[in-house]
KOLMITOR-568299 format. One record per residue: x, y, z of N, C-alpha, C, CB in turn; residue in three letters. Coordinates in Angstrom, 1 decimal. Glycine has a CB too. Example, Ala and Ser with C-alpha at 12.3 -4.5 7.8 and 13.67 -1.06 7.14 Angstrom:
BEGIN
PT	13.2	-5.7	7.8	12.3	-4.5	7.8	13.2	-3.3	7.8	11.3	-4.5	9.0	ALA
PT	12.8	-2.2	7.1	13.7	-1.1	7.1	12.9	0.0	7.9	14.1	-0.6	5.7	SER
//
This chain:
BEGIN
PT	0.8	-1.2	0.0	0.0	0.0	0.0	0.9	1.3	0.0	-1.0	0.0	1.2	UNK
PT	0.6	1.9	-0.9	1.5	3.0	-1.1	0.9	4.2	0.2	1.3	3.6	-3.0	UNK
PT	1.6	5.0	0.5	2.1	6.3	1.6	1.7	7.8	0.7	4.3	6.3	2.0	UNK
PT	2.0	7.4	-1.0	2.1	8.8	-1.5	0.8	9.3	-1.1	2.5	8.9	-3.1	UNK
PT	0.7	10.7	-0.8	-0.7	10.9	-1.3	-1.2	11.7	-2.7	-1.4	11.7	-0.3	UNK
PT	-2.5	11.4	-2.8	-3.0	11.9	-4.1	-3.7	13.5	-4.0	-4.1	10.8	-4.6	UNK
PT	-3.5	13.8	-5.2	-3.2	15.8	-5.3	-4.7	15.7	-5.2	-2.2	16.8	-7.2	UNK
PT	-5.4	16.4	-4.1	-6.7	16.6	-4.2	-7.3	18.1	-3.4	-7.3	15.2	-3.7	UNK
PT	-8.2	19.0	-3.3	-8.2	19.6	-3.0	-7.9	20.0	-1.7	-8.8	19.6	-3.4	UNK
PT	-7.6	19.2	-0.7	-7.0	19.2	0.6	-5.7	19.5	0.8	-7.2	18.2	1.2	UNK
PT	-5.1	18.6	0.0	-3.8	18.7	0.1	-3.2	20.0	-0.9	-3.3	17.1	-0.2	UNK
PT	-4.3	20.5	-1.7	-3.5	21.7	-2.6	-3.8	23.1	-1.0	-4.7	22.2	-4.8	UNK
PT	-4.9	22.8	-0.4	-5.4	24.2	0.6	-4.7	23.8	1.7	-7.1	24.4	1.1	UNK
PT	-3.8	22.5	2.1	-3.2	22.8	2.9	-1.7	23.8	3.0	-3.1	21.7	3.1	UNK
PT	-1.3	23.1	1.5	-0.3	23.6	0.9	-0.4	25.4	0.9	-0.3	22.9	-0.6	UNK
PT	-1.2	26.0	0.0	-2.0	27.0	-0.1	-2.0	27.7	1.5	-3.4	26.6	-0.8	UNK
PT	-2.5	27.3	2.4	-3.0	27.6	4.0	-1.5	27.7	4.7	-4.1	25.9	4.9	UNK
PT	-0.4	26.9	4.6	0.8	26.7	5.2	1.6	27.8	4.6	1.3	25.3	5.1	UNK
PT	1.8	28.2	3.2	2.7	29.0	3.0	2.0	30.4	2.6	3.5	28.3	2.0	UNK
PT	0.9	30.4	2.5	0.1	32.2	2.9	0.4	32.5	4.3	-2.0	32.3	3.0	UNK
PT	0.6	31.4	5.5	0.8	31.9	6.5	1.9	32.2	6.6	0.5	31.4	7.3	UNK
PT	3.0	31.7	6.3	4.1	31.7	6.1	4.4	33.3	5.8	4.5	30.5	5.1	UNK
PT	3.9	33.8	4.5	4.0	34.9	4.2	3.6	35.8	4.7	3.9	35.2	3.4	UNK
PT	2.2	35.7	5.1	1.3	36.9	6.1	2.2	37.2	6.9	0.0	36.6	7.0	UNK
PT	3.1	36.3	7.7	3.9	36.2	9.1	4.5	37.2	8.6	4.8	34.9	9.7	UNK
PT	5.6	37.6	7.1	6.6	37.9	7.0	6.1	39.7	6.6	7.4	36.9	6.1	UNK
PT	4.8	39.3	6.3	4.1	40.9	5.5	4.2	41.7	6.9	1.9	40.7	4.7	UNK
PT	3.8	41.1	8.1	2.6	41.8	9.4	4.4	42.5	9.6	1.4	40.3	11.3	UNK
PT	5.3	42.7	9.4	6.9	43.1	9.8	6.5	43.9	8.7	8.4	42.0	9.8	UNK
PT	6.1	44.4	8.0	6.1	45.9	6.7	4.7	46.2	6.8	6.5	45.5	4.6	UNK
PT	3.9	46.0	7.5	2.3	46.7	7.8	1.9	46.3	6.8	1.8	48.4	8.1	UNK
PT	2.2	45.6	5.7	1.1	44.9	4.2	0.7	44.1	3.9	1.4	44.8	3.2	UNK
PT	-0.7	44.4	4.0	-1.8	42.9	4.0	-1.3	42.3	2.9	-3.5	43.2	3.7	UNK
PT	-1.9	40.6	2.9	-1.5	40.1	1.9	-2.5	40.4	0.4	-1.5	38.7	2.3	UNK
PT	-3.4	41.0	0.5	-4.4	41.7	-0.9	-3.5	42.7	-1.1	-6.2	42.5	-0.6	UNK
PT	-2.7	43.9	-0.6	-1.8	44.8	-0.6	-0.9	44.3	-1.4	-1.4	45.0	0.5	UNK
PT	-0.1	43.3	-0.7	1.3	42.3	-1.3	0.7	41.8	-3.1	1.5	40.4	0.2	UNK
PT	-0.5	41.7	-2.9	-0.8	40.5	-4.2	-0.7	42.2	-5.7	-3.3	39.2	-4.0	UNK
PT	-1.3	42.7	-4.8	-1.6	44.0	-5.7	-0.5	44.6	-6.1	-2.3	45.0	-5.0	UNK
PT	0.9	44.6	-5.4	2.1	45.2	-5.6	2.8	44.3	-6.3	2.6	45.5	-4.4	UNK
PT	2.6	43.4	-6.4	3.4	42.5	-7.2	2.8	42.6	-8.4	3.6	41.0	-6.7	UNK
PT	1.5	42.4	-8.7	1.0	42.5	-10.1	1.1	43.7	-10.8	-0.3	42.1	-10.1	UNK
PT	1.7	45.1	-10.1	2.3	46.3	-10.7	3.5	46.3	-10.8	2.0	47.4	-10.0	UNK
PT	4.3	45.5	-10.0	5.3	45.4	-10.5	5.7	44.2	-11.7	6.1	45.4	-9.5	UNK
PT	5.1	43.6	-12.1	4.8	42.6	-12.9	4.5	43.3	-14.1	3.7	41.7	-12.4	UNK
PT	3.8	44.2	-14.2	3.3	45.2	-15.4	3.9	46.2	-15.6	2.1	45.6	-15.3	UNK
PT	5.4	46.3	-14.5	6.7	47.0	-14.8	6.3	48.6	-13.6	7.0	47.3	-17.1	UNK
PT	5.3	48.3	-13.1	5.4	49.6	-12.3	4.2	50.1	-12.3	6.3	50.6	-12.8	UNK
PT	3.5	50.1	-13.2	2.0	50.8	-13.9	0.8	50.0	-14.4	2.3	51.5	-15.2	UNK
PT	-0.4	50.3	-14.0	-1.1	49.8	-14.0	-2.5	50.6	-14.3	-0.9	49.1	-13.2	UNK
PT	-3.6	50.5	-15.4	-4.7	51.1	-15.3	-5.7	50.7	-14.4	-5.1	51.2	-16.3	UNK
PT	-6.1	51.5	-13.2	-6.6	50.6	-12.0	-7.8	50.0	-12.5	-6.8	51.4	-10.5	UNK
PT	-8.4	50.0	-13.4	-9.4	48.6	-13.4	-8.3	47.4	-14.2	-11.1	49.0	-14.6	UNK
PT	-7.2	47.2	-14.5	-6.5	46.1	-15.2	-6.4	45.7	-14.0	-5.2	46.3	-16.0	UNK
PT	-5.6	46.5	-12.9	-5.2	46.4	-11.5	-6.6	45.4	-10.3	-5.0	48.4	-11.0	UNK
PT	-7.8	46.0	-10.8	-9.1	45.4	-10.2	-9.3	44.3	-10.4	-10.1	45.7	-10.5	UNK
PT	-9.0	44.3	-11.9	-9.5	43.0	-12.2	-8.3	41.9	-11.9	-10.1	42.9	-13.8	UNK
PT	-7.1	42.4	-11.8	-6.6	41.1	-12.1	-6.8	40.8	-10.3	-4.8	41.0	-12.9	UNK
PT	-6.9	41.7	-9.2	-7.1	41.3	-7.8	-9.3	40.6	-8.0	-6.7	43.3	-6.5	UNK
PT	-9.7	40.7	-8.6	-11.1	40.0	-8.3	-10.7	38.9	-9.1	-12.6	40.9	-8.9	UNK
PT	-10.2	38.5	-10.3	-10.0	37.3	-11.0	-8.9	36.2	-10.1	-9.4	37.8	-12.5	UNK
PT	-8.2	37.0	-9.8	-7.1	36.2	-8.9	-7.4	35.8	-7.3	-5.6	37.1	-8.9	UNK
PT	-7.8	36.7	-6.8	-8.7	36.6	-4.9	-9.4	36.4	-4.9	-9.1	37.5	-3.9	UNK
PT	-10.6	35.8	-6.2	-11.9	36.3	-6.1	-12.5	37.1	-5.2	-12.6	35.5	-6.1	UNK
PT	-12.1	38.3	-5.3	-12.9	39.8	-4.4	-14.0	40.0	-5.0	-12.1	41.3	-4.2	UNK
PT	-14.6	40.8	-4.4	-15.7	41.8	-5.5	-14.7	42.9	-5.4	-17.7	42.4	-4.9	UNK
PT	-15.8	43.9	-6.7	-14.6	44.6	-7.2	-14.3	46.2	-5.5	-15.3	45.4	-9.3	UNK
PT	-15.3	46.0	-4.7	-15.1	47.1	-4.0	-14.2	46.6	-3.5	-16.0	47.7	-3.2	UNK
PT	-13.7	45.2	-2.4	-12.5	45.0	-1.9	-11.6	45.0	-2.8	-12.3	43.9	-1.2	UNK
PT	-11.3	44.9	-4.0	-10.1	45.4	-5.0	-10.1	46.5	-4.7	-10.0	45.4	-6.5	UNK
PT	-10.8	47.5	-5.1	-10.8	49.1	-4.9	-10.3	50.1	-3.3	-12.2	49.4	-5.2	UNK
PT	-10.9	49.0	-2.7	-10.4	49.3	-1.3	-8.8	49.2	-0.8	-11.0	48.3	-0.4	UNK
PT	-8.6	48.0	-1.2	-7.2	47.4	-1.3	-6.5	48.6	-2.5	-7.3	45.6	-1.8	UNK
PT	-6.9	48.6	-3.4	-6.2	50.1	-3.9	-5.8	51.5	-3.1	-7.1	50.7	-4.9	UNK
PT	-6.9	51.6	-3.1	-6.9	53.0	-2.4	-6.3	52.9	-1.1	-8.4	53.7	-2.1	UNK
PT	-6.3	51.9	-0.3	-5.1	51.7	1.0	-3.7	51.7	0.2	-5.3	50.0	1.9	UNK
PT	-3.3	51.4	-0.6	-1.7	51.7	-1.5	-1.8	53.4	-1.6	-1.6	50.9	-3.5	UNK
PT	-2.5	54.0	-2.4	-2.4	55.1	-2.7	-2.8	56.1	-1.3	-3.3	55.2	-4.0	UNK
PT	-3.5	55.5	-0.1	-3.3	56.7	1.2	-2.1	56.5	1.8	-4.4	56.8	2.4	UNK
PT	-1.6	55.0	1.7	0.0	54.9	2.2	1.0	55.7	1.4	0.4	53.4	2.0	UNK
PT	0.5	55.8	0.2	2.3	57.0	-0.7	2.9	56.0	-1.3	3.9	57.9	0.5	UNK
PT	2.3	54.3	-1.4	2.9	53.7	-2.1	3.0	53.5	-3.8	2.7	52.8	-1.6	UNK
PT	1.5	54.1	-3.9	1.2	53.9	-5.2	0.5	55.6	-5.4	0.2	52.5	-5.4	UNK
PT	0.7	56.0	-6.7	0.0	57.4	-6.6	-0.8	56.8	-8.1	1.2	59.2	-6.6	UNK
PT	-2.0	58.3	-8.6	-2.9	57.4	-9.8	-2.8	59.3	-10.4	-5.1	56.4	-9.2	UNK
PT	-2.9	58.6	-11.7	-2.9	60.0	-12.3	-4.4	60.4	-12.1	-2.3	60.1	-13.9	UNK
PT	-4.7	61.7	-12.9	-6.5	62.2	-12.8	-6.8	61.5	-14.3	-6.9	64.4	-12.8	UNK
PT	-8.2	61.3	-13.7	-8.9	60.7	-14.9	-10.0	59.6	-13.9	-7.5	59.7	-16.2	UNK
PT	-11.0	58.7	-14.9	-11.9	57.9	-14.6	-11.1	56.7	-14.9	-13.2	58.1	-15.3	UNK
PT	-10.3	56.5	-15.6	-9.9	55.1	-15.2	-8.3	55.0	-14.8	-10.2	54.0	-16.4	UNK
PT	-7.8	55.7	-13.8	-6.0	56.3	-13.7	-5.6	55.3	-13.7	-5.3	57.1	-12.5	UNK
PT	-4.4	55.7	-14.4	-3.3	55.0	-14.5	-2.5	55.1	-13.0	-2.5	55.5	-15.7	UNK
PT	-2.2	54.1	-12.5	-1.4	53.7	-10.9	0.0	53.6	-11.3	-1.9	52.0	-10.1	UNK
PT	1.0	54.1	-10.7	2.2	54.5	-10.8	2.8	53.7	-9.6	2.3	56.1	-10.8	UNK
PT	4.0	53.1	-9.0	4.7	53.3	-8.0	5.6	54.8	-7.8	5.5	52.2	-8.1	UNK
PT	5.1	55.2	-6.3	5.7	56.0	-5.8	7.0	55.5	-6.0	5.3	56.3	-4.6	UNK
PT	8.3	56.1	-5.2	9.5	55.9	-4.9	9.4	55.4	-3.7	10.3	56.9	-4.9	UNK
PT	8.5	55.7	-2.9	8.8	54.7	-1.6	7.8	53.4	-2.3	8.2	55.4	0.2	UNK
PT	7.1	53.5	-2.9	6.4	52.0	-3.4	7.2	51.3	-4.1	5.2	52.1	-4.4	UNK
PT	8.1	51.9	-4.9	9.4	50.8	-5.5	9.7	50.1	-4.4	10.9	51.4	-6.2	UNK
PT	10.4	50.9	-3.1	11.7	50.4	-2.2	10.5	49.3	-1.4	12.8	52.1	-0.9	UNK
PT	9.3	49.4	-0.9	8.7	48.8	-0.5	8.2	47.1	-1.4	7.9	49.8	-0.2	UNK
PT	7.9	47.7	-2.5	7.9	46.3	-3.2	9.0	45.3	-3.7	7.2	46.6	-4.3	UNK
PT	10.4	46.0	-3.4	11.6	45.5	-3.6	11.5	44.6	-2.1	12.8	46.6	-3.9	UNK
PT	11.4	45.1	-1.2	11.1	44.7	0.2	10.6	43.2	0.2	10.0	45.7	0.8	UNK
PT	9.3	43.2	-0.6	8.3	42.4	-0.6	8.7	41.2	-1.7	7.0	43.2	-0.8	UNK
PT	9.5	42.0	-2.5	9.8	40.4	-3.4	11.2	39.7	-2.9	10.0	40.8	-5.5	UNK
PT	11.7	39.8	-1.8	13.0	39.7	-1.1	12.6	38.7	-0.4	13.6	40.9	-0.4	UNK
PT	11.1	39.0	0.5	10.9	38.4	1.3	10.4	36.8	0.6	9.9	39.2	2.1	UNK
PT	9.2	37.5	-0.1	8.5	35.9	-1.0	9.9	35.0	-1.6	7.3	36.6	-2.8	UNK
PT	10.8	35.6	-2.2	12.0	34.8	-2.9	12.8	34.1	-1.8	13.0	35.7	-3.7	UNK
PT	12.9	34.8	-0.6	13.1	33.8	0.4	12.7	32.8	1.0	13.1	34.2	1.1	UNK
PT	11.3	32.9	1.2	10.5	32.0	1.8	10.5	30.9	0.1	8.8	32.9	2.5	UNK
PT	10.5	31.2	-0.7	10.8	30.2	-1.9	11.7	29.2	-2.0	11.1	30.9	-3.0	UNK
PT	12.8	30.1	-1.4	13.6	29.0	-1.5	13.7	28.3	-0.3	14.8	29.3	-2.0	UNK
PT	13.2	28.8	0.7	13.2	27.7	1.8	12.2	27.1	1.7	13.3	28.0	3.3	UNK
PT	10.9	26.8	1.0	10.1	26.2	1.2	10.6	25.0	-0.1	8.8	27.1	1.1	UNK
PT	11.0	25.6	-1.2	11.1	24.8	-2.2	12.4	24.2	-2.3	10.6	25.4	-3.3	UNK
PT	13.3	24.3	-1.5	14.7	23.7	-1.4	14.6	22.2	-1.6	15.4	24.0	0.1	UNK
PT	15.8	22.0	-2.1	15.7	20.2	-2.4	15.0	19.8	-3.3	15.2	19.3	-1.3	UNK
PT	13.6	20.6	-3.8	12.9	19.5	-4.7	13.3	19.2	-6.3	11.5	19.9	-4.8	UNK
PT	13.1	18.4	-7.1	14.5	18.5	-8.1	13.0	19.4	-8.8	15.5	16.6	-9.2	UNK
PT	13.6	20.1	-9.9	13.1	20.6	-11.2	11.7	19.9	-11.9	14.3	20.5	-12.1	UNK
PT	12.3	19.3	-12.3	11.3	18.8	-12.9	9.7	18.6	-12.2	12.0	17.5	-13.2	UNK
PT	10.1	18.1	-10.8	9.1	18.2	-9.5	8.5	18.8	-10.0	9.3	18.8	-8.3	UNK
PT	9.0	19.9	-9.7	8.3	21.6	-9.4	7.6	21.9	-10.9	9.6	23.1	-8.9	UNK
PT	8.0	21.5	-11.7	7.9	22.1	-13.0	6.7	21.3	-13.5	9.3	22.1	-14.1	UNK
PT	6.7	19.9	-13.0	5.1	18.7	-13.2	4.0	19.8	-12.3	5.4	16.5	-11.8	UNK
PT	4.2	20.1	-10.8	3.5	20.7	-9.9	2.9	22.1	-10.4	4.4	20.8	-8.8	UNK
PT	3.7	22.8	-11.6	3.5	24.1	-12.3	2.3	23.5	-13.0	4.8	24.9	-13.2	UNK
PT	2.5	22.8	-13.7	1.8	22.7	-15.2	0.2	21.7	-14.6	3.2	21.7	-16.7	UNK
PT	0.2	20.8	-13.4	-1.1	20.5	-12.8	-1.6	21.6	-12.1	-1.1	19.3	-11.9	UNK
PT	-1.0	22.3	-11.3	-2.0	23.5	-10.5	-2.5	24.6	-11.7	-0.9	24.6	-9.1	UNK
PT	-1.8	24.7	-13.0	-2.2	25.9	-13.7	-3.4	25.8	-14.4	-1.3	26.3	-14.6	UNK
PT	-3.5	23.8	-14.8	-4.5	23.2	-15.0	-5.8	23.2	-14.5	-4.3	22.4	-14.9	UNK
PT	-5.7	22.9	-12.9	-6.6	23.1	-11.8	-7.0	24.0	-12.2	-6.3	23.2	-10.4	UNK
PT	-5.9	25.3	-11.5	-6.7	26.8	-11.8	-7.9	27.2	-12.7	-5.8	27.5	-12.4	UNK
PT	-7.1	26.9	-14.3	-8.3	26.9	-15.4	-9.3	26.4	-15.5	-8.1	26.7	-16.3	UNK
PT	-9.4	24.9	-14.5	-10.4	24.3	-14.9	-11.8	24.5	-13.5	-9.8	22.8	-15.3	UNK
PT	-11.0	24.9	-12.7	-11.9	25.9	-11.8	-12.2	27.1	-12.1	-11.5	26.0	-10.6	UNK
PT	-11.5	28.0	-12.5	-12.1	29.2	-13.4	-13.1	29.1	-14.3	-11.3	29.8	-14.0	UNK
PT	-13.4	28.0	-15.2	-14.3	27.7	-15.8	-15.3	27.3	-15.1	-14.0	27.1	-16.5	UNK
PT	-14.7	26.9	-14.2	-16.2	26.3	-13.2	-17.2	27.6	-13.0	-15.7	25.8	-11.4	UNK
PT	-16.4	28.0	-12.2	-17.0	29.6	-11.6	-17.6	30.0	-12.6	-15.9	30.8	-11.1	UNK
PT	-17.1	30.4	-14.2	-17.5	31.4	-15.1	-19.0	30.6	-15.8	-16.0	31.7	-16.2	UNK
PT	-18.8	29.6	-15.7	-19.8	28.6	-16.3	-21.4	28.5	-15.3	-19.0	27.0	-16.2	UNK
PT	-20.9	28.4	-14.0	-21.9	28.6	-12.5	-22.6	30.3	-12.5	-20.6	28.5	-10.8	UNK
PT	-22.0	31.2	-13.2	-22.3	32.6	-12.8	-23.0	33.0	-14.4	-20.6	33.6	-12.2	UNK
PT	-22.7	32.0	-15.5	-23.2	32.5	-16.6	-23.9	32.2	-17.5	-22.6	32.9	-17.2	UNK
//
């Protein structure tokens, strides 16, 4: 009788549950929530700039929020000075200068906890483990989109 276990929704939310905490732990030391953290990375992912509904949606598609906790979670960046928005109805979101040094902060931390979490596993592992969770992903996003439409 085999020990391995099989990849099923428990074992992906434990996974998921153990290393969010992991990071919250490391966020609650820079005052930034993890919706904060997710939001800062996806601007810096888009090189710095972001039109805050790109910015919304990709936090409601990815957190599943509604769109006011995206917007909320914005506007907490921009009363912090991390993020400023130009004028307009759909602004373009900028990193401040202290929002660079802060999101440099934050991808220091996550790349840390990366490699201690993911130390030892060979490549390939991780690279099987990429290409089933991305699967999951999509095929629960269809779920949802299919349930709602």
């Amino acid at each position: 009788m085999s020990t391995t276990p099989t990849l099923d929704g428990r074992i992906l939310g434990l996974a998921h549950h153990a290393t969010r905490a992991v990071l919250e732990q490391q966020l609650a030391s820079t005052g930034t929530t993890f919706r904060q953290s997710v939001a800062l990375t996806a601007m810096a992912r888009a090189g710095g700039a972001l039109l805050r509904s790109h910015l919304v949606a990709q936090l409601t598609d990815g957190l599943k929020l509604d769109a006011s906790a995206a917007l909320a979670t914005v506007g907490e960046l921009v009363d912090a000075g991390l993020v400023q928005a130009a004028p307009g109805a759909d602004p373009r979101l900028e990193f401040t200068a202290a929002g660079t040094a802060h999101q440099d902060r934050l991808a220091e931390i996550a790349t840390g906890i990366g490699r201690r979490v993911y130390a030892d596993i060979p490549t390939d592992d991780l690279a099987t483990a990429a290409r089933v969770l991305t699967l999951v992903t999509q095929r629960a996003n269809a779920e949802l989109a299919s349930a709602e439409g």
